[in-house]
C-alpha positions as CSV (number, residue, x, y, z in Angstrom):
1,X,65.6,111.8,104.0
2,X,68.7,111.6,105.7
3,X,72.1,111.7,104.0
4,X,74.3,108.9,103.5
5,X,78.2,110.4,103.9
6,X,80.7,108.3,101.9
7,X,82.9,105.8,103.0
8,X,85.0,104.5,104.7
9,X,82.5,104.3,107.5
10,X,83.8,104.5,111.0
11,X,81.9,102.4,113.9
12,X,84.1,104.0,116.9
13,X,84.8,107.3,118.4
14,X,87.0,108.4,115.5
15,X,86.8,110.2,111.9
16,X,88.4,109.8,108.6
17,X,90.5,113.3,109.6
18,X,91.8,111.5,112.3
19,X,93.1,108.5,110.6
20,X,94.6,110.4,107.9
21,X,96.4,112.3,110.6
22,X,97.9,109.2,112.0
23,X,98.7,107.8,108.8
24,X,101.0,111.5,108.6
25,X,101.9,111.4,112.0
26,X,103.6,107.9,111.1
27,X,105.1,108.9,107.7
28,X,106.5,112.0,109.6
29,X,110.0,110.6,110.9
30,X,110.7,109.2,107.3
31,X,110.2,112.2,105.3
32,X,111.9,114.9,107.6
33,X,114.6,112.1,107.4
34,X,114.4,112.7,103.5
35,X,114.2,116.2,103.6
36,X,117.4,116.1,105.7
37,X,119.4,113.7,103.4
38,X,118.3,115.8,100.2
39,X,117.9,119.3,101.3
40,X,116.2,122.3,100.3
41,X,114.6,120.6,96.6
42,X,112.7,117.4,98.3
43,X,110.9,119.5,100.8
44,X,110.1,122.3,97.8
45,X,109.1,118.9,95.9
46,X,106.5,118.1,98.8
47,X,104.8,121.6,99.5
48,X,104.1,121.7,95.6
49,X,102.7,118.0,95.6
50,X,100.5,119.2,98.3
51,X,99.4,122.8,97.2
52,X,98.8,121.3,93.8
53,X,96.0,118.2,95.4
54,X,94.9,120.5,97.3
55,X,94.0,123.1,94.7
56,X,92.9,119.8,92.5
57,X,90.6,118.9,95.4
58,X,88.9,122.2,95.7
59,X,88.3,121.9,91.9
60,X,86.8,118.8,92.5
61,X,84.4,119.8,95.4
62,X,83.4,122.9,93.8
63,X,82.2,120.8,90.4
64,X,80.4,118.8,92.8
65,X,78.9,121.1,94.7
66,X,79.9,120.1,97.8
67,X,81.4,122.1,101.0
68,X,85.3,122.9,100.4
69,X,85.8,123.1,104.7
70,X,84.7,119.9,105.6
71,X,86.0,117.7,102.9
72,X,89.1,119.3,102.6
73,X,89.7,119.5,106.2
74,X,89.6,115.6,106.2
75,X,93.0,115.4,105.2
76,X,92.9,112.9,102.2
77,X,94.5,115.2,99.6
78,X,97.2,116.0,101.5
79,X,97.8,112.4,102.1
80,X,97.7,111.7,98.5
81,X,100.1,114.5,97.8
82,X,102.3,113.1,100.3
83,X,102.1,109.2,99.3
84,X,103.3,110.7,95.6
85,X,106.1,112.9,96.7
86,X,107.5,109.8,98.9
87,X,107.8,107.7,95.6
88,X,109.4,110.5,93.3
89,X,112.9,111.6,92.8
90,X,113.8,114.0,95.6
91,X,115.0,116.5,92.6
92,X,112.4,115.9,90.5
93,X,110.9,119.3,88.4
94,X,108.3,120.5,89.9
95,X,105.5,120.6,87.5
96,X,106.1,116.4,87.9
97,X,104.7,117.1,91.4
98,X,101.9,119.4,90.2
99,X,100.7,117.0,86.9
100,X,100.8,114.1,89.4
101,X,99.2,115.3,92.1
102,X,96.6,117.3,90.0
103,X,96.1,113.4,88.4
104,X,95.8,111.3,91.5
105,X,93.2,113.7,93.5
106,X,91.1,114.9,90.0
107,X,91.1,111.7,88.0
108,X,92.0,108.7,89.5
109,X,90.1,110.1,92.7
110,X,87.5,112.7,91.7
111,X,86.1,111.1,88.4
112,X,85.0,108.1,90.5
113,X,83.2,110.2,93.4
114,X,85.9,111.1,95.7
115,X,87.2,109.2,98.9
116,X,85.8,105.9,99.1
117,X,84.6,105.7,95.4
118,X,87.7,105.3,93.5
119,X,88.9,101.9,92.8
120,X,92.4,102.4,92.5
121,X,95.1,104.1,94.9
122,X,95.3,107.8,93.8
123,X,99.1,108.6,94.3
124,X,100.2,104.6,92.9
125,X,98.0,105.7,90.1
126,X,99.6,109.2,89.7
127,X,103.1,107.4,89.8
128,X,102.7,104.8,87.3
129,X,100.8,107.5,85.1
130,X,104.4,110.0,85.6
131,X,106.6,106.9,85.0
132,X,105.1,106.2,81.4
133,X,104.8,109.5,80.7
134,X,108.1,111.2,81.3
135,X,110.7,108.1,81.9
136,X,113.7,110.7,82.3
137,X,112.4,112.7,84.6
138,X,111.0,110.1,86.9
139,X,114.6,108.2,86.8
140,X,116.8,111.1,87.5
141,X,118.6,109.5,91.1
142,X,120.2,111.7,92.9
143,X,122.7,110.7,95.8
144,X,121.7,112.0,99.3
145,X,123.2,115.1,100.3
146,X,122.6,115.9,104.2
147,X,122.0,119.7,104.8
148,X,125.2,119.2,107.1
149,X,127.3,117.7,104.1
150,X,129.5,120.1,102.4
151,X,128.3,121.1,98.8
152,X,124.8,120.2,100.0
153,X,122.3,122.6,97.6
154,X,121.5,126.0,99.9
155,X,117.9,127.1,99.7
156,X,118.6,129.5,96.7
157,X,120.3,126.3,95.1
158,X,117.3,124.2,96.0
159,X,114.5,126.5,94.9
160,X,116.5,126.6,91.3
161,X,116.5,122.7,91.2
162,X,112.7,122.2,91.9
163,X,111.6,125.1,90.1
164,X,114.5,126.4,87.8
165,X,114.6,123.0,86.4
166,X,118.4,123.3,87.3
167,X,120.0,119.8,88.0
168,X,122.7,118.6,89.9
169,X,124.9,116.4,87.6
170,X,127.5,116.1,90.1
171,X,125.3,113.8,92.3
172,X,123.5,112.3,90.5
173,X,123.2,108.2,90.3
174,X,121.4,105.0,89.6
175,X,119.4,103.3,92.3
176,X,120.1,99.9,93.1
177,X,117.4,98.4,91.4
178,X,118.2,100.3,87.9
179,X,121.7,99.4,88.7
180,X,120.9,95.5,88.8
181,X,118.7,95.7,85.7
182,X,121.2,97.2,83.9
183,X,123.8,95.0,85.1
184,X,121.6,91.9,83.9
185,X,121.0,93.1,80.7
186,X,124.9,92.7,80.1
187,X,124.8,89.6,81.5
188,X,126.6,90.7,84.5
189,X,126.8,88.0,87.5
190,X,125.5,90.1,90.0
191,X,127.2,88.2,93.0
192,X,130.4,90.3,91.5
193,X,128.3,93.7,91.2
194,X,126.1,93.5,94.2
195,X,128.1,93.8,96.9
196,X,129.8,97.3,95.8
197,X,126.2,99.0,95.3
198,X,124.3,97.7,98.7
199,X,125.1,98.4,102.3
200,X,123.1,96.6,104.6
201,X,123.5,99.4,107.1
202,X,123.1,101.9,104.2
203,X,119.6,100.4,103.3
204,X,118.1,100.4,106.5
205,X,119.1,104.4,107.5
206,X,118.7,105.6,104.0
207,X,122.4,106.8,103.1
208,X,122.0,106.0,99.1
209,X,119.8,106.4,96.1
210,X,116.0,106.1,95.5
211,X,113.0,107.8,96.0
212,X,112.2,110.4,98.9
213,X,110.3,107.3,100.3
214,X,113.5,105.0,100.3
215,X,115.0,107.3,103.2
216,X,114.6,105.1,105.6
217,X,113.4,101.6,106.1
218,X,113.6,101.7,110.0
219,X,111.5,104.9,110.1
220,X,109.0,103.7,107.9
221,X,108.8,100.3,109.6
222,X,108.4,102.0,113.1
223,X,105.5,103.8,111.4
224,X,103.5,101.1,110.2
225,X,104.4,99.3,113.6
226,X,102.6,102.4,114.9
227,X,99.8,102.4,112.5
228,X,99.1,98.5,113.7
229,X,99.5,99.5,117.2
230,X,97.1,102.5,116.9
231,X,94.7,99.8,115.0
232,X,94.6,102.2,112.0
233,X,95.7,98.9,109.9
234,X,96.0,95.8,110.7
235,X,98.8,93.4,109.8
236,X,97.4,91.3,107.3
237,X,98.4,92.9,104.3
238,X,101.7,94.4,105.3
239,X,103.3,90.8,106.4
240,X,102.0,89.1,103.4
241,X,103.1,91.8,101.0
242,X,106.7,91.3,102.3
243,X,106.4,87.7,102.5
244,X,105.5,88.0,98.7
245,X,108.5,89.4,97.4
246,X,110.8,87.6,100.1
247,X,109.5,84.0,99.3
248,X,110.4,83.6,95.8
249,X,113.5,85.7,96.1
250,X,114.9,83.6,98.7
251,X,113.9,80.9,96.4
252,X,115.2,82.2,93.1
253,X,118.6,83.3,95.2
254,X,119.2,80.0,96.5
255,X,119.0,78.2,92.7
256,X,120.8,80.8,91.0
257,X,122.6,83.9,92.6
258,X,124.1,85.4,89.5
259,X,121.0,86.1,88.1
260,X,118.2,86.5,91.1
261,X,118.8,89.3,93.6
262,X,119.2,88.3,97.0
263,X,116.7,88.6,99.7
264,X,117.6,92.0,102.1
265,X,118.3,94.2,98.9
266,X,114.4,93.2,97.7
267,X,112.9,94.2,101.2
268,X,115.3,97.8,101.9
269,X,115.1,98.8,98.2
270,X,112.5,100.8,95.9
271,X,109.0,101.0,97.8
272,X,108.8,98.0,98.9
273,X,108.3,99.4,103.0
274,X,106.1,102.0,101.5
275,X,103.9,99.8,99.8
276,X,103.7,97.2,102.5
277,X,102.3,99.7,105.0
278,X,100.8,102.5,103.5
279,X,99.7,101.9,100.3
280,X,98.5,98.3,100.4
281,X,96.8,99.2,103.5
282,X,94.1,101.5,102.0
283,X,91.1,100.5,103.1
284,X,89.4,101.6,100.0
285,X,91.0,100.0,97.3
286,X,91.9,96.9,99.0
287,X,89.6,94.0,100.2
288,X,87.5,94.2,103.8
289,X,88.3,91.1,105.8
290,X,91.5,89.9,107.4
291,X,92.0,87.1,105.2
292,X,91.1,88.6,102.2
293,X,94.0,91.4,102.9
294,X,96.4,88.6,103.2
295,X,95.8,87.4,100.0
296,X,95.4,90.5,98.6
297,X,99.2,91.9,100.4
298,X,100.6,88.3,99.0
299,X,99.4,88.8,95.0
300,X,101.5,92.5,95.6
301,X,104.5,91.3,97.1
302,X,104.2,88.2,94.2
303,X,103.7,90.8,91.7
304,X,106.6,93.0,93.1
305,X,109.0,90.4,92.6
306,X,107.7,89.5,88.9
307,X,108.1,93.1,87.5
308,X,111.3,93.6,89.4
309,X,113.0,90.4,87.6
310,X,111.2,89.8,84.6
311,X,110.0,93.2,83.6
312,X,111.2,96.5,82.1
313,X,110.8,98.4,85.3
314,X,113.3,98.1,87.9
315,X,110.7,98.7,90.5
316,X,107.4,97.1,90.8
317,X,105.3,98.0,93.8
318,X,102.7,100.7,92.0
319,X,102.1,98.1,89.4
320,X,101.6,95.8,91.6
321,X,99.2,97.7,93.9
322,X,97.2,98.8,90.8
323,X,96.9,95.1,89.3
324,X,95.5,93.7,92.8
325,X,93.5,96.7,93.1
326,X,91.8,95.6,90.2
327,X,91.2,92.0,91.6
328,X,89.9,93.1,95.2
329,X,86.3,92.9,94.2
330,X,86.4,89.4,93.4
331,X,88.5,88.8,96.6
332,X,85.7,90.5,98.4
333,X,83.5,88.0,96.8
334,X,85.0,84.8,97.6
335,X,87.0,85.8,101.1
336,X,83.8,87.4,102.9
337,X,83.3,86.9,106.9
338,X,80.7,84.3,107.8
339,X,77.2,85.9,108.6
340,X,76.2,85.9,112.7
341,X,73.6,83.0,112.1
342,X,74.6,81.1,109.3
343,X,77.2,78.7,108.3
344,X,80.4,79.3,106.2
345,X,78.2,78.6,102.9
346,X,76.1,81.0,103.8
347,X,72.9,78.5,104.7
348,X,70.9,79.8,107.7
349,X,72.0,77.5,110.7
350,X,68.7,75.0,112.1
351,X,67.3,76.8,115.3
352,X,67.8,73.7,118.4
353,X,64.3,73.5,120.5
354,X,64.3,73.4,124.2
């Protein structure tokens, strides 16, 4: 009997390797931009994410009894690893690297069967899983520091941060989304307290607070531009996730400005360029057909801008992703492709004589 490998099954000359290595190759320009802005702790942060899934993985395999070369050589741990780090605080302890990544590659990967089994995204999972469990430490901002900056941390000074526990009070800061949510919980009209926390030009090359995966919009845009172009995704799900949040923010804005965020700080802060192309993009966790991904991007982006306005968290994406991961099964079953011989109800089409 022959084996059946698991999925996601490729019909052209490539491999699931070589997709996850595009996928890095395109979130490359954005985190060396990141390690740049915040030094020596970020890219200690990111080789412990990555050692940890990787040593999760092996666990994994082992347990299963299947070869350690060939599935780890695939590349999906590493991608994991390196989804989570890009949505963590660049100064972030490092056993929050190794719990997370240890969590997204053994439970809310391995439990389920591995790649292709699990039914939510791994490092989304891992994140939301770190946010309810340690709040502090997964909202400790810090402001970028370029390794060219005077008083940037030096590598002895970096390797205490992400494994002394030492922080760095003097930079640290809220992101702008905390910022906002704060703000409207005092009932502060944010049309006065906007404009001194977001920089158009700041937001799109990364030059304040968030996440590792906030570096950059530009870079992360010009990856999933390449991921489109390289037909690794397609751009169903990306578009629709940002026309999710941008809709009823430009909505919201437009009826009341003091108390709805406008529409640029939505789409340059937190994950949303993340999310868009690289998380909502799996192609096991989120539906198979074109359409199906647009509907599927559009309940995300919907969901993005709910939890960022309404809810507790500033930032919304992993829920998001998570919730809609739960619903692509029954998108699956109502947006399906039409069969080659039948009609869109599925009724075999009459065969014409002569």
């Amino acid at each position: 009997m022959t084996p059946v490998a698991h999925s996601p099954h490729a019909h052209a000359a490539v491999s699931v390797g070589r997709v996850m290595a595009t996928v890095m190759l395109a979130l490359l320009p954005a985190t060396l931009y990141g390690f740049w802005l915040y030094g020596w702790p970020a890219l200690f942060l990111w080789l412990t994410a990555v050692a940890s899934a990787l040593a999760g993985e092996a666990f994994v395999l082992r347990l299963a009894g299947r070869p350690l070369r060939s599935s780890l050589a695939d590349g999906s741990a590493v991608l994991t690893a390196w989804l989570l780090t890009l949505s963590l605080p660049p100064y972030a302890p490092w056993w929050i690297a190794v719990a997370g990544a240890l969590f997204a590659v053994v439970v809310a990967k391995g439990v389920f069967g591995g790649l292709g089994q699990n039914p939510f995204n791994p490092a989304m999972a891992a994140r939301v899983m770190l946010l309810v469990s340690f709040p502090l430490e997964m909202t400790l901002w810090t402001v970028p520091a370029p390794l060219t900056a005077v008083g940037a941390p030096g590598f002895v000074a970096g390797l205490a941060i992400t494994f002394g526990g030492a922080s760095w009070d003097a930079m640290a800061s809220a992101s702008l989304l905390g910022h906002l949510k704060t703000e409207l919980a005092r009932g502060v009209d944010l049309t006065h307290s906007l404009p001194d926390q977001f920089d158009l030009a700041g937001a799109v090359w990364g030059s304040r607070t968030g996440s590792l995966g906030e570096t950059a919009a530009v870079f992360l845009l010009a990856g999933g531009l390449l991921l489109i172009a390289r037909r690794v995704i397609t751009w169903h799900a990306p578009v629709a996730m940002l026309l999710g949040v941008a809709v009823p923010a430009l909505v919201a804005h437009a009826v009341d400005p003091a108390r709805f965020l406008a529409v640029w700080p939505h789409l340059l802060s937190g994950g949303l360029m993340l999310g868009a192309f690289f998380i909502a993009t799996d192609p096991v966790t989120s539906p198979n057909t074109g359409p199906g991904q647009f509907v599927f991007g559009l309940g995300c982006g919907l969901l993005t801008w709910l939890i960022r306005t309404f809810g507790g968290y500033p930032e919304g994406v992993a829920f998001a992703v998570l919730l809609m991961n739960a619903v692509t099964p029954v998108i699956d079953r109502y947006v399906r492709p039409r069969i080659y011989g039948r009609d869109r109800r599925g009724a075999p089409r009459p065969v014409r004589e002569g």
